[in-house]
N, C-alpha and C positions, 0 to 999 in steps of 0.2 A: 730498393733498400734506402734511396736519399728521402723516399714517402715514408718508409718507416722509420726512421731516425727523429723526422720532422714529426710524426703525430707520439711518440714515443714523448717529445720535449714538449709539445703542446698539453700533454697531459699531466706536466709536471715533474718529469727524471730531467736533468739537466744534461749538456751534450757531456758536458764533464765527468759527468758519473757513468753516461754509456762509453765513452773513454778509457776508463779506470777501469772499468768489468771486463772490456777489451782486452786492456794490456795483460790484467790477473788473467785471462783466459791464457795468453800467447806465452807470457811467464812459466804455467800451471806445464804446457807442452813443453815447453823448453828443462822443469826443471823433471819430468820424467823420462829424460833423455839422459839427463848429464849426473857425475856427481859429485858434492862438496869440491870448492875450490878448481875445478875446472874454468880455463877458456873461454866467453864466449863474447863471437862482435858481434853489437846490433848497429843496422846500418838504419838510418831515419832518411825519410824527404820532408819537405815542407808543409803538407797537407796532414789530414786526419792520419791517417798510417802511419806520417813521423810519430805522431803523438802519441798512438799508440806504441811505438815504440821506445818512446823515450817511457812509459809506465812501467812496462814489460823490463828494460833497463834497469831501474829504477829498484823492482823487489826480486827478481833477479841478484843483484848486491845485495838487497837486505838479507838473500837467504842464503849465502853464502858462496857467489859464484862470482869469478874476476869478469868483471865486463870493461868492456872495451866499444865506446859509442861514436860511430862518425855522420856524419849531418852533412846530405847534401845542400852547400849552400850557407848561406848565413841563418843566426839564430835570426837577427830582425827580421828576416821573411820569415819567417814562421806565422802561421793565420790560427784564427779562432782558439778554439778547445787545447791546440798544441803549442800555445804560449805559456800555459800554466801549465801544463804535462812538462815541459822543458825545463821551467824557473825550479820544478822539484826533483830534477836529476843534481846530484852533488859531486858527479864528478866531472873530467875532462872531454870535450866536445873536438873531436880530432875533423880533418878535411878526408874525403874518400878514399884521393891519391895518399894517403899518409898511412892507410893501414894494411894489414895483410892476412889475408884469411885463411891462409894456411898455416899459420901458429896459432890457431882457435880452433876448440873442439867442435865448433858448431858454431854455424853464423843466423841470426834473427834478421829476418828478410821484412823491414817496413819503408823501403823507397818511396816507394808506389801500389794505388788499391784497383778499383775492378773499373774505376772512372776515367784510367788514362788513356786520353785521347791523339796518343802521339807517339814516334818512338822515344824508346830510352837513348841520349845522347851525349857526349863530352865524358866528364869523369865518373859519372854513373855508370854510363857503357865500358869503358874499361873496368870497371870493378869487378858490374856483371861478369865479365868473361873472365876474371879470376876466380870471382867465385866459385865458378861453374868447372872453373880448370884445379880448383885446389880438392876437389873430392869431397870435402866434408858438408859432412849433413845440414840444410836451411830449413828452419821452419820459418814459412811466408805469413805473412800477416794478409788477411782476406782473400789476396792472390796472388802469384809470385810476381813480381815487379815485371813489366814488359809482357804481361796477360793482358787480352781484353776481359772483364767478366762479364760480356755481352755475348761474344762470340767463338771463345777461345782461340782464338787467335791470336798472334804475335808479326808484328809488323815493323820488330827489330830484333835486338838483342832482349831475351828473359831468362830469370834466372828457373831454373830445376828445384825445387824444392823435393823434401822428405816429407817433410807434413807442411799441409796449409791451415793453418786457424780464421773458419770464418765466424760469420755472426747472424744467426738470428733465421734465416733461409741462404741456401744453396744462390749462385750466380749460377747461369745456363754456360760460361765459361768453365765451374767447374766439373760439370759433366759433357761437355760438347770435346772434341779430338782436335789439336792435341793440347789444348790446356788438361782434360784428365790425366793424361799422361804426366804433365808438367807439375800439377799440384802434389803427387803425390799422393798419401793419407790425408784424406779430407777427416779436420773435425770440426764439426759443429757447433759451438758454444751460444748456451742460453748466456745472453747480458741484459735480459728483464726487458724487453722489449712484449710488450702482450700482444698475439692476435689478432684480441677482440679489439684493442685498440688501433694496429697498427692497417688493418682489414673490415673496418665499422663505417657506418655510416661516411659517406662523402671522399672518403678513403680510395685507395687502389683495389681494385678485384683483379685478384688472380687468375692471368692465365695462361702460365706456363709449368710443366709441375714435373718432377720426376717420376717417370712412370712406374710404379707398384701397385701393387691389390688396392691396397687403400683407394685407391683414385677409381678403379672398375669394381672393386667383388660386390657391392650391391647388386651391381648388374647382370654379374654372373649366373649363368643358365644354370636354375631348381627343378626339378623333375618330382610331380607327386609318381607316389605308388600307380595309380590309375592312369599316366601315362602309355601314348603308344607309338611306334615309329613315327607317325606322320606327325605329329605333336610334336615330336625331336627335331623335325623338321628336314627335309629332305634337301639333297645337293647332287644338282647336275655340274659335272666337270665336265667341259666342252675341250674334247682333245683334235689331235689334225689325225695324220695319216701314218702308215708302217712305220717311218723311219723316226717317229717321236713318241714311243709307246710308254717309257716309264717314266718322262716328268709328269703327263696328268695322272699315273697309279702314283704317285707320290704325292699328291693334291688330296686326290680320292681317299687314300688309306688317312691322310691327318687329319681330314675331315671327320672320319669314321671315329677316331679314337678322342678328338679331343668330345664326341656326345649326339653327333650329327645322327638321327636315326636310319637316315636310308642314304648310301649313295650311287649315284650313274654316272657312270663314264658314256660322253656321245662322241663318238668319234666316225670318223670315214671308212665307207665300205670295207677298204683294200685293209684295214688295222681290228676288222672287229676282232678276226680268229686270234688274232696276237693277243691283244685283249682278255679273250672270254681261258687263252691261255695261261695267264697270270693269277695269282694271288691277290687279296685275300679273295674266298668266295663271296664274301660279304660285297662286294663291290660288284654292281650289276653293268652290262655291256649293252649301246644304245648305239646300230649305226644313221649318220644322215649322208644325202647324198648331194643335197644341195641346201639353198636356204629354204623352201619349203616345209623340209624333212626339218629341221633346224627350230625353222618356227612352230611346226606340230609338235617335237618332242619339248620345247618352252611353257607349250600349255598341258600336253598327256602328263607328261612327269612330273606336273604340280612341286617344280622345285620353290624350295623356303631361300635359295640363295642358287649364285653360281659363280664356277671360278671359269674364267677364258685367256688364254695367253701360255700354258704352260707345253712348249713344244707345237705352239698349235700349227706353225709353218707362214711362212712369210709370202706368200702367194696370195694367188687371188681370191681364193678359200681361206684362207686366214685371213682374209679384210673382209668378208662377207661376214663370216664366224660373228666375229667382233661387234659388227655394227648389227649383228642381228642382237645379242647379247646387250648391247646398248639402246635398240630400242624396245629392248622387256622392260615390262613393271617389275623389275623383281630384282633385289639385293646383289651385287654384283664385285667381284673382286677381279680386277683386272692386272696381270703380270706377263713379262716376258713380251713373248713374241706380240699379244696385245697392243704392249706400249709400243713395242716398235712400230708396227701401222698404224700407230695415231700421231707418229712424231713431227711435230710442227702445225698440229691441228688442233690447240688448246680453246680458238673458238668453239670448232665444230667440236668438240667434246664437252666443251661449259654449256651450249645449246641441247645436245642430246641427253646432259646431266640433269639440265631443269625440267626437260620434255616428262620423263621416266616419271619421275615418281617414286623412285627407291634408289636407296643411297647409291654409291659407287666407291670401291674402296682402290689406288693406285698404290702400284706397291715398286716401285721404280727404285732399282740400284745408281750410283749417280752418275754411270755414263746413260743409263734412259734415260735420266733425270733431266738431262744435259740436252738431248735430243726432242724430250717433249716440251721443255721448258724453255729450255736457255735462249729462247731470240724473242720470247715473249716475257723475260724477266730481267734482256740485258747481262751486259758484263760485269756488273757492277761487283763490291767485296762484301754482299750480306751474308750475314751469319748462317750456318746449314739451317738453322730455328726460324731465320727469317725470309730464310728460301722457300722452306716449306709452308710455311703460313702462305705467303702467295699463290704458290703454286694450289694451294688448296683453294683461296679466295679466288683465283683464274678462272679452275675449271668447276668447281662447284662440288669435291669431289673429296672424300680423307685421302693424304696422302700418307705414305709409310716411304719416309725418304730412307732405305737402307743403309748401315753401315756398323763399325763397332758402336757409334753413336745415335742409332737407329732415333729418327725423329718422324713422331706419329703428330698430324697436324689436319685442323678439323676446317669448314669454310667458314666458320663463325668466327675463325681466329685461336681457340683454344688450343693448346699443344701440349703435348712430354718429351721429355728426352729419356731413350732408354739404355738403363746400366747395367741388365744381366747380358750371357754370353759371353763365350771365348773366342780365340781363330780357333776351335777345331770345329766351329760353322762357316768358315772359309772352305763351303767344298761343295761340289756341284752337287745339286737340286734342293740345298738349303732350302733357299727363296720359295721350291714349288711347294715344300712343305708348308713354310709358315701362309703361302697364299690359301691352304688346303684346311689350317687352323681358322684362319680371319673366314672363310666362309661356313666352316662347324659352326663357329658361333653367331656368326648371321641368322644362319638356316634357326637354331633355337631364338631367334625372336630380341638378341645382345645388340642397343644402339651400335653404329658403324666405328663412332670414336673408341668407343672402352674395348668394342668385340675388335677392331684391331692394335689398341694399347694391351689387352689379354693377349694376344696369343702371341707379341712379339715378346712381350715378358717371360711366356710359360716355354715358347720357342726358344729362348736364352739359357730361363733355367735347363733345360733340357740339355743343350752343347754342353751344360757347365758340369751336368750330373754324369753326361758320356767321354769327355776328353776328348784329346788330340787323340786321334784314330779310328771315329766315329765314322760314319755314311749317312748320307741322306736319309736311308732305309731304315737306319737305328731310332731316328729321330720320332718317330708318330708312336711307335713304342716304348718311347719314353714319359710320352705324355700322360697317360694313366698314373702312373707314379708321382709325377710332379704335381697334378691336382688334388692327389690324395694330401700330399704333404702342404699344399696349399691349404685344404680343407682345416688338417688337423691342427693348423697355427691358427685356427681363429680364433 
């Protein structure tokens, strides 16, 4: 954002004026909240955010609302843009400890923006935690004061906001857990910052982006008329033994619906009857008995993808499973039990990743995460977005780091942060499912980044379309529905 600010002024807007659009933006929120002659404190810091606060202040008054402005700090430290936003506020300039924000309808949150590298401390911190304790509604300016907009994180005291007003593009703080939480109503405000300018030659390229259609539907699996199942492309689910029969039918079955033309389940002797038991018909039963049988049914089944890990069992058959799956040529989505036999072998996984030849997609919730990752990525405090970037630059491989903040992250670096879903996907075999979409759209021929930025999106909308009291089971039945409705919004 400090690159777009800066090519934004090199092209002739002055900071001043992207200032001024700011505060009218923060103003614009505040005054569809409040009415005539209402309450309201805006709190400023020293940096750009005071400034913007002190605008927002500023027509605020002019439109008819009592305001009440406190400054942390002196005006003479006041920097840049926010000496002149200051000299045109005409009223009184109060100290933090002097005010009270529970005789205000609404307090304007400009402290601090998405650049603070530090906790909140002194009489800011206490204000913070009045604020927070007097209940009324803050709208934040970029992000609520004591956010990182790097990481959403908070490594003091921050205030809760109702709405945050940012600018121009989202911070990965405002969709990462728990600054989502924190910010509230995110809105967006255009302050004339261009694109083409801000993203042109010599500029910053983007690579981190909130994950929606926009970002994959090019990529999205088109079927002509004269298509035929094996076109659709086919998906072997590599399952384990009796005591794990429905997380790979739940792999198998999302597979089937989000377009997959054929799917197999290969599982062990002792589980085929269980198996060939089950629903749907559509879904064909494959046993092996060793890796042999494993590696014949790799090349007979002409699978277009595969998913391994789901119940597959944590024996010695389930690490054979695995590594036989990892040394195919062939598209691969790895979950569950998988990651668990790989955990602490991020070499020997970034080796078997380049050997292949076809992508590998890891779909680790974050105690895997923890397990596959964490002694090859340290203790350190990086962001979920900068965790997964590693972990992907590691082992060579897309990761889908799980959570309400699902972060999908490529080896070249590129990422999204994902925003659909509810907790009523807090509930077991979720995960097998969405491992069972990321291999549908493999199997049709969907790059490994977009085919698992798609199906964690379609996955989300889907918890969102079913509610609190769904099953696992609901879920790949709801997929049909949701790519219609995707369809029909183009």
């Amino acid at each position: 954002m400090a690159a777009a600010d800066r090519a934004a002024i090199a092209d002739g807007t002055t900071g001043a004026t992207l200032m001024e659009r700011a505060g009218r933006a923060v103003a614009d929120a505040v005054s569809r909240r409040l009415r005539l002659g209402e309450p309201v404190l805006v709190i400023c810091g020293p940096g750009h955010n005071g400034g913007d606060g002190f605008v927002a202040a500023r027509l605020l008054r002019e439109r008819g609302l009592r305001v009440t402005l406190a400054l942390d700090g002196d005006r003479d430290a006041l920097r840049g843009d926010a000496v002149a936003a200051a000299a045109r506020w005409p009223g009184p300039v109060e100290a933090l400890g002097a005010v009270e924000p529970r005789e205000h309808a609404l307090v304007v949150d400009a402290l601090y923006g998405a650049g603070l590298n530090r906790p909140i401390s002194g009489d800011a911190a206490l204000l913070v935690a009045r604020i927070n304790a007097a209940g009324k509604p803050v709208v934040a300016v970029d992000v609520p004061s004591g956010l990182s907009g790097d990481s959403g994180q908070a490594a003091g005291p921050v205030i809760k906001a109702a709405e945050t007003v940012t600018f121009f593009r989202l911070k990965p703080g405002h969709l990462l857990y728990p600054g989502r939480a924190l910010c509230g109503v995110v809105t967006l405000a255009d302050i004339g910052i261009s694109p083409e300018i801000a993203f042109g030659p010599g500029s910053v390229t983007p690579r981190a982006f909130r994950n929606d259609a926009a970002l994959w539907r090019t990529r999205f699996p088109s079927h002509a008329a004269e298509t035929h199942k094996y076109r659709r492309g086919a998906v072997l689910v590599v399952a384990g033994g009796l005591d794990g029969v429905g997380a790979p039918r739940l792999s198998a079955r999302a597979a089937l619906r989000i377009g997959a033309g054929l799917v197999t389940i290969a599982c062990r002797p002792d589980a085929l009857a269980a198996h060939a038991a089950q629903g749907p018909n559509a879904v064909m039963q494959r046993s092996y008995a060793d890796d042999a049988d494993l590696a014949a049914l790799l090349v007979d089944r002409r699978p277009a993808a595969i998913v391994v890990g789901p119940a597959l069992g944590l024996d010695a058959a389930g690490r054979a499973a695995t590594m036989a799956v990892l040394r195919s040529p062939v598209p691969a989505v790895l979950d569950a039990d998988a990651l668990t036999r790989l955990s602490g072998r991020v070499g020997q996984l970034a080796r078997m990743a380049e050997r292949r030849g076809a992508p590998c997609v890891l779909t680790p919730h974050e105690g895997e995460f923890q397990r596959l990752f964490g002694e090859a990525l340290g203790s350190g405090s990086a962001s979920k977005l900068d965790r997964a970037r590693q972990a992907a630059r590691l082992s060579g491989c897309v990761i889908v780091l799980k959570g309400p903040d699902t972060v999908i992250a490529g080896p070249d670096g590129i990422a999204a942060i994902n925003t659909t879903g509810s907790a009523a996907l807090a509930t077991a075999g979720s995960g097998d499912v969405l491992a069972g979409l990321i291999a549908g759209l493999l199997a049709q021929g969907m790059p490994a980044f977009e085919a698992a930025c798609a199906a964690v999106h379609l996955h989300g909308l889907a918890g969102e379309a079913l509610g609190i009291g769904l099953i696992a089971d609901d879920l790949p039945e709801a997929i049909p529905a949701v790519m219609a409705a995707m369809s029909a919004a183009v």
